[in-house]
C-alpha atoms as one frame of an Amber mdcrd trajectory, in Angstrom:
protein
 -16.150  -3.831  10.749 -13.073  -6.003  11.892  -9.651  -5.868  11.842  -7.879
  -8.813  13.528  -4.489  -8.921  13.807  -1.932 -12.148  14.328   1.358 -13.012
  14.415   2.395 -12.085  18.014   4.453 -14.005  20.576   7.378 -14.715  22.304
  10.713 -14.106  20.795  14.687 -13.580  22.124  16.081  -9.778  21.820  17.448
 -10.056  18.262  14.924 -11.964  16.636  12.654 -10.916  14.336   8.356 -11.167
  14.004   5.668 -10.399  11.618   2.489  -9.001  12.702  -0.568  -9.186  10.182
  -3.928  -7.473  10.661  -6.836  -9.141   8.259  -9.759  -6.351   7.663 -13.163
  -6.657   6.363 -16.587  -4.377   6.612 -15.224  -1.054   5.186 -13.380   0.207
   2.210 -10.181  -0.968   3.173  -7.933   0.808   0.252  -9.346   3.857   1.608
  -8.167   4.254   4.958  -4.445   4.764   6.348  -3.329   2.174   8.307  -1.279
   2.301  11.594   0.186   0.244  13.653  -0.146   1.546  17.691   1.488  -0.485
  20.726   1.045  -0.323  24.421   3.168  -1.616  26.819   2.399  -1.900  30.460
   1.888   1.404  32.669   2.731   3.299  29.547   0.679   4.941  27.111  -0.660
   3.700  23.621   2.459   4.577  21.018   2.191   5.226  17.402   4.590   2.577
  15.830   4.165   3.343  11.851   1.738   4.488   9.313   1.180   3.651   5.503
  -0.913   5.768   3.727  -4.003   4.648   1.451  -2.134   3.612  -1.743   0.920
   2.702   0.373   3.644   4.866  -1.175   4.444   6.365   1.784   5.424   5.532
   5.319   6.080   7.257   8.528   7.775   5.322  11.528   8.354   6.432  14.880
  12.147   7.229  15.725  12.263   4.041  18.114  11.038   1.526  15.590  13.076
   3.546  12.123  15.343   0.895  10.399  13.971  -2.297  12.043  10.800  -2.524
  11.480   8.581  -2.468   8.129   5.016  -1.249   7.560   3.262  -2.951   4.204
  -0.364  -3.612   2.941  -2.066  -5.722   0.113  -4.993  -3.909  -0.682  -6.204
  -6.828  -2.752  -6.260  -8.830   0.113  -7.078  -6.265   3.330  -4.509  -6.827
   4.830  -1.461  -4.621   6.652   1.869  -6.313   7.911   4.515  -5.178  10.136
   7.867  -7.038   9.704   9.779  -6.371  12.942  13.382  -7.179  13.095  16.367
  -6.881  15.190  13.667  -6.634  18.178  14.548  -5.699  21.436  13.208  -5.895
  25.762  11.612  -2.251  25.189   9.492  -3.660  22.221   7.194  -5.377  24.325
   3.914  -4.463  24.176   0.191  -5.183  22.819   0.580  -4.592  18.887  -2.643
  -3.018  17.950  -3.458  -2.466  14.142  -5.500   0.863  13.046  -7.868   2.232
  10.318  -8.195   5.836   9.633 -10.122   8.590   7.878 -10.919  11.694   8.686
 -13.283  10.889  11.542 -13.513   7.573  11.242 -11.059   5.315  13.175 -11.355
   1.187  13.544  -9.348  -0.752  16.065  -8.294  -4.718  16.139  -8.118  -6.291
  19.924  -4.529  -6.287  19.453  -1.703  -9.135  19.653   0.644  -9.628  22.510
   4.873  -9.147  21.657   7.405 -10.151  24.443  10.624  -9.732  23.577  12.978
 -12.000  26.356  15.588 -14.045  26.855
């Protein structure tokens, strides 16, 4: 099982990123996907979820309007389109598969968001 995600890096308050996450070794189309960040001292966050056949979507109240949670399950893959991004989003983006008792983690993908 992997899940690898890219797409981080620097950017100025305002800007915008887009965070992928590439899976492979488990039914991918049948796991809801989250996206988690941690920034430093704090604890891991849940950012957004999209659920298996990615009709719906659930996005924590610091993140609703700005940022987007989307998946290709063709290609195993989950995005997150972050825009109008600000100091407080800074943290490691992790991505997340889940079912039931079953839960798969990427190494995650650094965001600093600074002028």
């Amino acid at each position: 099982v992997q899940l690898v995600e890219s797409g981080g890096g620097l950017v100025q308050p305002g800007g915008s990123l887009r965070l992928s996450c590439a899976a492979s070794g488990f039914t991918f189309s049948s796991y809801d996907l989250r996206w988690y960040r941690q920034a430093p001292g704090k604890e891991r966050e849940l950012v957004a979820t999209i659920t298996r056949g990615g009709f719906t979507s659930y996005y924590a109240d610091s993140v609703k309007g700005r940022f987007t949670i989307s998946r290709d399950n063709a290609k195993n893959t989950v995005s997150l389109q972050m825009n109008s991004l600000k100091a407080e989003d800074t943290a490691v983006y992790y991505c997340n598969a889940w079912r039931w008792t079953q839960s798969y983690w990427g190494q995650g993908t650094q965001v600093t968001v600074s002028s």
